[in-house]
C-alpha positions in Angstrom: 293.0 77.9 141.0 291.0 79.7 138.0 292.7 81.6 135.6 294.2 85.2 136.3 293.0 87.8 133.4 294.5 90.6 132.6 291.9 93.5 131.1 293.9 93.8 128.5 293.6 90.2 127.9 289.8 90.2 127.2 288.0 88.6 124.2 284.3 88.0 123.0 283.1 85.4 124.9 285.3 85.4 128.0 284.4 84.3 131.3 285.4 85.4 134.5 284.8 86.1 138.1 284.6 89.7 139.1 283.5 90.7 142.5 282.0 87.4 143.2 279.9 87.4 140.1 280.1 85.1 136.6 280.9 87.6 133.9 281.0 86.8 129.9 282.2 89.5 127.5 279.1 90.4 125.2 281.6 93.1 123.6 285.1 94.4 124.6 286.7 97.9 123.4 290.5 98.8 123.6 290.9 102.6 123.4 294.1 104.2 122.7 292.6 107.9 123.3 295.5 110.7 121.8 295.7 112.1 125.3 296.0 110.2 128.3 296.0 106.3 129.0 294.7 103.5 127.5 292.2 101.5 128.3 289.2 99.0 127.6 285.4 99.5 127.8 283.8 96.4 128.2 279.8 95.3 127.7 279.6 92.1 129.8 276.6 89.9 130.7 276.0 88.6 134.3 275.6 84.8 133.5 273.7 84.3 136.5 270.9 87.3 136.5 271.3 88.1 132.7 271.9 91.7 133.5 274.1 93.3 130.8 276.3 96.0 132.0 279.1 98.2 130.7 282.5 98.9 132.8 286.0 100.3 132.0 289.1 98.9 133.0 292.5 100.3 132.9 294.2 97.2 130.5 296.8 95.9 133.1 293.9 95.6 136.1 293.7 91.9 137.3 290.5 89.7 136.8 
């Protein structure tokens, strides 16, 4: 069994599995806005298709 991430959790240079696609984090953001929850906005590159896309994640969402 792979290794469970937590959003929260994510570093430069991760990999993971996310919707049945290879993910490594090209960039990772945790925002502490003064209103409202936290979370992290994260710039991740498909290693498969080289696609780079960006994606938010509330920081205690499984990976």
């Amino acid at each position: 069994m792979a290794d469970v991430y937590m959003a929260g959790d994510l570093r430069n240079n991760t990999t993971f599995e996310l919707e049945g696609n290879v993910f490594k984090v090209v960039e990772f953001q945790h925002v502490k806005p003064g209103k409202g929850a936290a979370f992290v906005r994260v710039k991740m590159k498909n290693v498969i298709t080289g696609a780079v896309i960006e994606r938010t994640f509330n920081p205690s969402e499984k990976l």
